[in-house]
Structures are given as structure tokens and as C-alpha cells.
Backbone as XML, in Angstrom:
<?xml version="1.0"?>
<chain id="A" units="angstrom">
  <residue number="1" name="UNK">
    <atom name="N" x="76.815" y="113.895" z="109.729"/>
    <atom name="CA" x="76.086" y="113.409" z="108.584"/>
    <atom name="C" x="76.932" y="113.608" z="107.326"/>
  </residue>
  <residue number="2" name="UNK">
    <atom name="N" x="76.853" y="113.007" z="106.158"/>
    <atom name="CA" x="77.557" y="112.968" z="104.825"/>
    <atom name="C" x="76.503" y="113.068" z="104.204"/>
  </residue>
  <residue number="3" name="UNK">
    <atom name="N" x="77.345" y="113.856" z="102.776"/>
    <atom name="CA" x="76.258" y="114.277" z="102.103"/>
    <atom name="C" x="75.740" y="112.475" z="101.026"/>
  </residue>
  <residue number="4" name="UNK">
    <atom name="N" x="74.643" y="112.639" z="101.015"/>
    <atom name="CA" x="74.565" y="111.758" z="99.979"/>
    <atom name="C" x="74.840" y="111.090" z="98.908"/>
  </residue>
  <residue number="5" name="UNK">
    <atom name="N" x="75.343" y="111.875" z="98.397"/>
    <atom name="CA" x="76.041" y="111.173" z="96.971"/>
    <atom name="C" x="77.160" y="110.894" z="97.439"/>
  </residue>
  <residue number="6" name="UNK">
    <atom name="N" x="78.074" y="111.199" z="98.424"/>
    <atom name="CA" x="79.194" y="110.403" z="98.810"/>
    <atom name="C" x="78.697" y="108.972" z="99.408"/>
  </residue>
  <residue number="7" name="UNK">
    <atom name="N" x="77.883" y="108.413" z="100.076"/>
    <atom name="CA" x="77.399" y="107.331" z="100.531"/>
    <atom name="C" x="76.763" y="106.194" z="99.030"/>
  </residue>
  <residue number="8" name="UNK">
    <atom name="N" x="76.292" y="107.535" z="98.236"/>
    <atom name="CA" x="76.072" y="106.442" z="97.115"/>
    <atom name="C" x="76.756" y="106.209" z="96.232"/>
  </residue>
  <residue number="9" name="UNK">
    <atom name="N" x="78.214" y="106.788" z="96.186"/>
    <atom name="CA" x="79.075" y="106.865" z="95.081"/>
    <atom name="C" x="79.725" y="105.808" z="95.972"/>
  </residue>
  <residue number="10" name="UNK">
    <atom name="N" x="80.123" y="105.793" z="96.969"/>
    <atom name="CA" x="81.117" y="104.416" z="97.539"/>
    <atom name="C" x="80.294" y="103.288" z="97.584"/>
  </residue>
  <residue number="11" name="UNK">
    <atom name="N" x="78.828" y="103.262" z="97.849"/>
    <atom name="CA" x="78.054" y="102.145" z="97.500"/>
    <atom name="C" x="78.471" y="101.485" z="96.005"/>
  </residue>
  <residue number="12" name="UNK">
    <atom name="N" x="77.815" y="102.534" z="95.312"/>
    <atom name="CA" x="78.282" y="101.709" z="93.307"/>
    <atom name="C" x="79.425" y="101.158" z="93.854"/>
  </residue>
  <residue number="13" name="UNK">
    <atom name="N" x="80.233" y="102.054" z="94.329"/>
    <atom name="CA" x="81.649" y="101.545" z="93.839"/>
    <atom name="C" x="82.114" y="100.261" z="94.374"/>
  </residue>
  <residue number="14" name="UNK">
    <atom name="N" x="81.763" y="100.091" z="95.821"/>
    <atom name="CA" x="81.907" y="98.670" z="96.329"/>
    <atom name="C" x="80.838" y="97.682" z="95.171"/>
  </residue>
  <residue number="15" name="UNK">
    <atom name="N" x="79.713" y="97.683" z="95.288"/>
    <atom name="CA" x="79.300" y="96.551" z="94.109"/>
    <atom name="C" x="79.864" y="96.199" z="93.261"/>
  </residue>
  <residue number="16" name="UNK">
    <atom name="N" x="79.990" y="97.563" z="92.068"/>
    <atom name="CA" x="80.687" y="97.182" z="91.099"/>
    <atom name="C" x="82.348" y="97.050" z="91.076"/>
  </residue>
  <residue number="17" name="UNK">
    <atom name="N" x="82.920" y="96.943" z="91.878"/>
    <atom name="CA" x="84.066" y="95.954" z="92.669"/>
    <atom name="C" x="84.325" y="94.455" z="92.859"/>
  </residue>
  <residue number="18" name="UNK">
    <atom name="N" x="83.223" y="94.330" z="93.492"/>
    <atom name="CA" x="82.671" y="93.115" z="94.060"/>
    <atom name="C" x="82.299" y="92.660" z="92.668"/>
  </residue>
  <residue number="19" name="UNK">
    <atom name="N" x="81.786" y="92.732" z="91.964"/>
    <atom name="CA" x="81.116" y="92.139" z="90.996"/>
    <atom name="C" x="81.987" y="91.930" z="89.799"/>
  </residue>
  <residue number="20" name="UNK">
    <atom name="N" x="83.326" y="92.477" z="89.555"/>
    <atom name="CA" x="84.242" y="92.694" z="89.058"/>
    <atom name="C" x="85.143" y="91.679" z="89.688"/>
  </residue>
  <residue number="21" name="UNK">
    <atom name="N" x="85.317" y="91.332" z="90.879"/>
    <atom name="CA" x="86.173" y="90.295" z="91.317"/>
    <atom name="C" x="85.921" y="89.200" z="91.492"/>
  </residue>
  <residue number="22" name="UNK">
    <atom name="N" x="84.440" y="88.775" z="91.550"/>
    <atom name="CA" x="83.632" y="87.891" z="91.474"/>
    <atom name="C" x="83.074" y="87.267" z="89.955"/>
  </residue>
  <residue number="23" name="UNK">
    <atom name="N" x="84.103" y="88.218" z="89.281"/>
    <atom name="CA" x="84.089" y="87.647" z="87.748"/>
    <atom name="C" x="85.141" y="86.987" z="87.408"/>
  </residue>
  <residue number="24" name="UNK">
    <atom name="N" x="86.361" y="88.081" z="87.741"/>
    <atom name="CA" x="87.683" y="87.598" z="87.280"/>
    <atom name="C" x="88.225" y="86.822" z="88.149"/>
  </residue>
  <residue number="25" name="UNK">
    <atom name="N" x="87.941" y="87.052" z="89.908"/>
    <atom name="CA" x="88.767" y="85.755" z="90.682"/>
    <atom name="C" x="88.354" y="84.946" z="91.076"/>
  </residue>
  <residue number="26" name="UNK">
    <atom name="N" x="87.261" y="85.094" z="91.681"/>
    <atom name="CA" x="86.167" y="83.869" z="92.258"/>
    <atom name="C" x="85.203" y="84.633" z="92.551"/>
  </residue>
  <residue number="27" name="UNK">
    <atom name="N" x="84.189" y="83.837" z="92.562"/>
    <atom name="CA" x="82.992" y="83.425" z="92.807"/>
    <atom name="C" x="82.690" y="83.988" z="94.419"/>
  </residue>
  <residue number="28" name="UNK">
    <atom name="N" x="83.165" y="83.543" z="95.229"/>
    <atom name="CA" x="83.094" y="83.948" z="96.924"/>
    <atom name="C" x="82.515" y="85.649" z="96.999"/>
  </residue>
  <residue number="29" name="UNK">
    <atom name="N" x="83.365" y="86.396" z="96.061"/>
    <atom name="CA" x="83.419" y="87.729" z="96.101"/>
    <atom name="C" x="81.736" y="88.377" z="96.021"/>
  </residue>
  <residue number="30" name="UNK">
    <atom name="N" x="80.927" y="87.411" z="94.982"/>
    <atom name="CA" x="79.535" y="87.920" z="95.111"/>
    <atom name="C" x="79.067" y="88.097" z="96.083"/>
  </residue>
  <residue number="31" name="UNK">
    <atom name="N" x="79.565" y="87.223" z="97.515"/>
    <atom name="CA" x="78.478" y="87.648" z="98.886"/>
    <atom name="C" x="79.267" y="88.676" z="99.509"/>
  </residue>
  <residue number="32" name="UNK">
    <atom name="N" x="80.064" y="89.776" z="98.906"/>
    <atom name="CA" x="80.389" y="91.286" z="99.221"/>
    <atom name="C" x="79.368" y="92.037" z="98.047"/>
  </residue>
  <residue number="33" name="UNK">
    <atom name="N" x="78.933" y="91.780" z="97.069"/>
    <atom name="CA" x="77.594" y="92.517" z="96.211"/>
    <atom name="C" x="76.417" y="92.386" z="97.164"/>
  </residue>
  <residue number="34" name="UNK">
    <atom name="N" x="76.352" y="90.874" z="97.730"/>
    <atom name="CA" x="74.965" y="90.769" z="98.779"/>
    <atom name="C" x="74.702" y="91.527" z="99.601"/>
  </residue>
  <residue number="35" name="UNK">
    <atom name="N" x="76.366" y="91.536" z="100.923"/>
    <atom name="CA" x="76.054" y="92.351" z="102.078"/>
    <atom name="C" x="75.945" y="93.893" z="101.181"/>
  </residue>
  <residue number="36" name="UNK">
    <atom name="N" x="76.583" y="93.966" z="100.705"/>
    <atom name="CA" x="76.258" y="95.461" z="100.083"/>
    <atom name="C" x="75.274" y="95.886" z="100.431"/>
  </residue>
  <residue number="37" name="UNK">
    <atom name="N" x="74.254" y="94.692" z="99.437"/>
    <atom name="CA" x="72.804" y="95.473" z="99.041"/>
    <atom name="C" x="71.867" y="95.060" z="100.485"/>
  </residue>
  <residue number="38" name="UNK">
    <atom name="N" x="72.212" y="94.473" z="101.321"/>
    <atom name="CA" x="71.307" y="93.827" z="102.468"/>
    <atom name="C" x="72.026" y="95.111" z="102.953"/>
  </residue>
  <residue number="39" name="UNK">
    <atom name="N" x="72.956" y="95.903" z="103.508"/>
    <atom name="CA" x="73.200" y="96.939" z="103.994"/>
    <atom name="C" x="72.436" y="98.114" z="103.324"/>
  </residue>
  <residue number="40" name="UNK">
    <atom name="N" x="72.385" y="98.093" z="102.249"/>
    <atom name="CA" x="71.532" y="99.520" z="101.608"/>
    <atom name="C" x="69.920" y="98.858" z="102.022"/>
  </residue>
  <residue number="41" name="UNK">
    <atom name="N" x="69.162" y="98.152" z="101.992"/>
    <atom name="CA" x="68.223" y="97.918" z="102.240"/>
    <atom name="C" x="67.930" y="98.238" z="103.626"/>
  </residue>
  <residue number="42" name="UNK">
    <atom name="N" x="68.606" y="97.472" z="104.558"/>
    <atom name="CA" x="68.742" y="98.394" z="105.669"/>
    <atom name="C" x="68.446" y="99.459" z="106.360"/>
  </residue>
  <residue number="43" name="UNK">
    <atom name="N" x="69.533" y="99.929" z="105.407"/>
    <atom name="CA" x="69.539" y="101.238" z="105.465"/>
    <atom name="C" x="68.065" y="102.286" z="105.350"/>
  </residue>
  <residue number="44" name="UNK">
    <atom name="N" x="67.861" y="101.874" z="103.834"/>
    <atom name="CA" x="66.092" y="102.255" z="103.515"/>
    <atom name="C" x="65.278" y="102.037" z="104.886"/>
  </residue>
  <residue number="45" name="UNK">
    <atom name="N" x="65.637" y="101.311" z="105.394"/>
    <atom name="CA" x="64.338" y="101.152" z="106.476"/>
    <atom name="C" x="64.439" y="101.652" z="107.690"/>
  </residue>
  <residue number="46" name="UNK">
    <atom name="N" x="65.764" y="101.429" z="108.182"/>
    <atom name="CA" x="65.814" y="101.886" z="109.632"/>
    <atom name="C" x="66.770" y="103.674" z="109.546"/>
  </residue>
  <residue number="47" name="UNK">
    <atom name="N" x="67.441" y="104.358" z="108.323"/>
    <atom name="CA" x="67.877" y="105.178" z="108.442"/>
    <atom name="C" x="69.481" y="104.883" z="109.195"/>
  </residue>
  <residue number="48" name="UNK">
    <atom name="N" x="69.978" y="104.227" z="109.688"/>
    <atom name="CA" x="70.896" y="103.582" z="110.037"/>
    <atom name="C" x="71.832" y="103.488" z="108.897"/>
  </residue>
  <residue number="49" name="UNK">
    <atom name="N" x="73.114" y="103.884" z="108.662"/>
    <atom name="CA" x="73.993" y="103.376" z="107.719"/>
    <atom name="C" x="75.579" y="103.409" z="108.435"/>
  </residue>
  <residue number="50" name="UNK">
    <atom name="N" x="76.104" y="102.315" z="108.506"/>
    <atom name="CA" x="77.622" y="102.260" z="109.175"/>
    <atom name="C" x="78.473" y="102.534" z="108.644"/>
  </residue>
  <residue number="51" name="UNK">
    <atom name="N" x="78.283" y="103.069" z="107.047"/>
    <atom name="CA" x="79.586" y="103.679" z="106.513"/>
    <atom name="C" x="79.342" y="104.787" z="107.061"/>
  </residue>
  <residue number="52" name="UNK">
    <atom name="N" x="78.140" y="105.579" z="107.065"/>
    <atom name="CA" x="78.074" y="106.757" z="107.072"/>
    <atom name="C" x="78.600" y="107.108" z="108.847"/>
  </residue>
  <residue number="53" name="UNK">
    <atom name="N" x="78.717" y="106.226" z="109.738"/>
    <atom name="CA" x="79.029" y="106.235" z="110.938"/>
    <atom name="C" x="80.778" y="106.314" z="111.121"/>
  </residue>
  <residue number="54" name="UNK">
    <atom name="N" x="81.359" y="105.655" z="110.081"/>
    <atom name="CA" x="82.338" y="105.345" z="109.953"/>
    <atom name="C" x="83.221" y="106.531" z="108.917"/>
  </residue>
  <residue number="55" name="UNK">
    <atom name="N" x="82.392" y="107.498" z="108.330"/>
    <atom name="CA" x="83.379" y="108.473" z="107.806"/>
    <atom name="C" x="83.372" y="109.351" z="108.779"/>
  </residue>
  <residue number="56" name="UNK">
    <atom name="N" x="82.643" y="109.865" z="109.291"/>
    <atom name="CA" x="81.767" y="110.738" z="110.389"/>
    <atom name="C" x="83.079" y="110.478" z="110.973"/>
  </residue>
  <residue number="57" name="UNK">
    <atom name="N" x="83.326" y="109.566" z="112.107"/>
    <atom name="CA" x="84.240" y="109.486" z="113.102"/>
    <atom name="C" x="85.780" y="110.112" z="112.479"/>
  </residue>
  <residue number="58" name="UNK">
    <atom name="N" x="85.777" y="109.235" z="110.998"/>
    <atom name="CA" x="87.454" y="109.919" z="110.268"/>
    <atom name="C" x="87.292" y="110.921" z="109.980"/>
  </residue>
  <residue number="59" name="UNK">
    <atom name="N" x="85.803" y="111.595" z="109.296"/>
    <atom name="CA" x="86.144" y="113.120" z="108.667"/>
    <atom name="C" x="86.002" y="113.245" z="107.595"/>
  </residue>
  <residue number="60" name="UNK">
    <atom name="N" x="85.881" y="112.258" z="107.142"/>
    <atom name="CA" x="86.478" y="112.213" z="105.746"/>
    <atom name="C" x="85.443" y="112.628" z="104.398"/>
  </residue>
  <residue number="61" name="UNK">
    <atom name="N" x="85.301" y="113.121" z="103.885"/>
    <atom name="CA" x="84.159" y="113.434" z="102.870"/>
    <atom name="C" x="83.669" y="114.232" z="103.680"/>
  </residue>
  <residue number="62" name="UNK">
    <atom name="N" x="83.778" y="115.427" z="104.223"/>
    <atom name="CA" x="83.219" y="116.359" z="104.770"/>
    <atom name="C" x="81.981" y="115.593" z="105.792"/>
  </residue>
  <residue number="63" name="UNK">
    <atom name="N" x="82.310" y="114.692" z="106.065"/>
    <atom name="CA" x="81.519" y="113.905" z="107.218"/>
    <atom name="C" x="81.014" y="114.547" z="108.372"/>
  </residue>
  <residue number="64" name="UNK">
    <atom name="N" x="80.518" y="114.711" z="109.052"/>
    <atom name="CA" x="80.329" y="115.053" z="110.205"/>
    <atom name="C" x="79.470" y="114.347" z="111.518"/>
  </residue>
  <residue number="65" name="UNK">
    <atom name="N" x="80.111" y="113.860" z="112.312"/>
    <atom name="CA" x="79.095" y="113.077" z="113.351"/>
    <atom name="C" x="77.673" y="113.861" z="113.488"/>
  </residue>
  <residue number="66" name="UNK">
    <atom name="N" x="76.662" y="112.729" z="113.806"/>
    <atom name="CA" x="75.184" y="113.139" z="113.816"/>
    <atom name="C" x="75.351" y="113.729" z="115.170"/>
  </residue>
  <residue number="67" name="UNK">
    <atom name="N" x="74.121" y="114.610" z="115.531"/>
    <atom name="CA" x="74.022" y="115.405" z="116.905"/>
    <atom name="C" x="73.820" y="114.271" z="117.688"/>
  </residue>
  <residue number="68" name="UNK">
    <atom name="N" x="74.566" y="114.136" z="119.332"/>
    <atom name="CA" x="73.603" y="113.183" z="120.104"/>
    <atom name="C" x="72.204" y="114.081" z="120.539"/>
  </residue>
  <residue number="69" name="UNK">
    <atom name="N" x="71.227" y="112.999" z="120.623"/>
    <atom name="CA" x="70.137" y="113.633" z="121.041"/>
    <atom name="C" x="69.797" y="113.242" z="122.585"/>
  </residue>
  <residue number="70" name="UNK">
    <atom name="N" x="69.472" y="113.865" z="123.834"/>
    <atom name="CA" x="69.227" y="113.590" z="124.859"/>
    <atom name="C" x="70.707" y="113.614" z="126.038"/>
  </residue>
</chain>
């Protein structure tokens, strides 16, 4: 598991990325703000998040894989 504010600090940061490149280079870049937020919504519902699956495996941010259960 990761702590939270690391999951929501790389969230901002991808949006406001996305939304930043989708100013200055094109347009295309807004449907990386979309999946963003269709991933955090997601997230809200099912508890499921694939970054958070994806530091876990590297480590990284003091990550740690979830327990398997069963």
C-alpha cells in the first residue's frame, strides 16, 4: 500500500501536466486529464488504483504490495 498523498500528489501532477500540454501543444493531450479523472473516479468506487499497484511492485515511494488474502 502507498501512503496517500503520494497517489494524490502524482495524480495533480499528471492533470496539471496534461492540461499544460494540452494548452501549449495540442489539444489531443486533454484525453490524458480525462483518463486521469475516469481513473480517480474509479478508484472512489471500487478501491482499486493501478498506480498504486504499479509503485508497490517498484518500491518506490515507500510502496509496499497489498497482503494477498486467501
Amino acid at each position: 500500500m502507498c501512503p496517500e498523498k503520494v497517489i494524490r500528489r502524482l495524480a495533480g501532477s499528471v492533470v496539471l501536466l496534461s492540461l499544460a500540454l494540452g494548452w501549449w501543444v495540442d489539444p489531443a493531450w486533454f484525453l490524458w486529464t480525462a483518463l486521469a479523472a475516469v481513473n480517480l473516479l474509479q478508484s472512489s468506487f471500487t478501491g482499486f488504483c493501478p498506480l498504486e499497484q504499479v509503485l508497490a511492485r517498484a518500491g518506490w515511494f515507500g510502496c509496499t504490495p497489498a497482503p494477498r488474502s486467501g
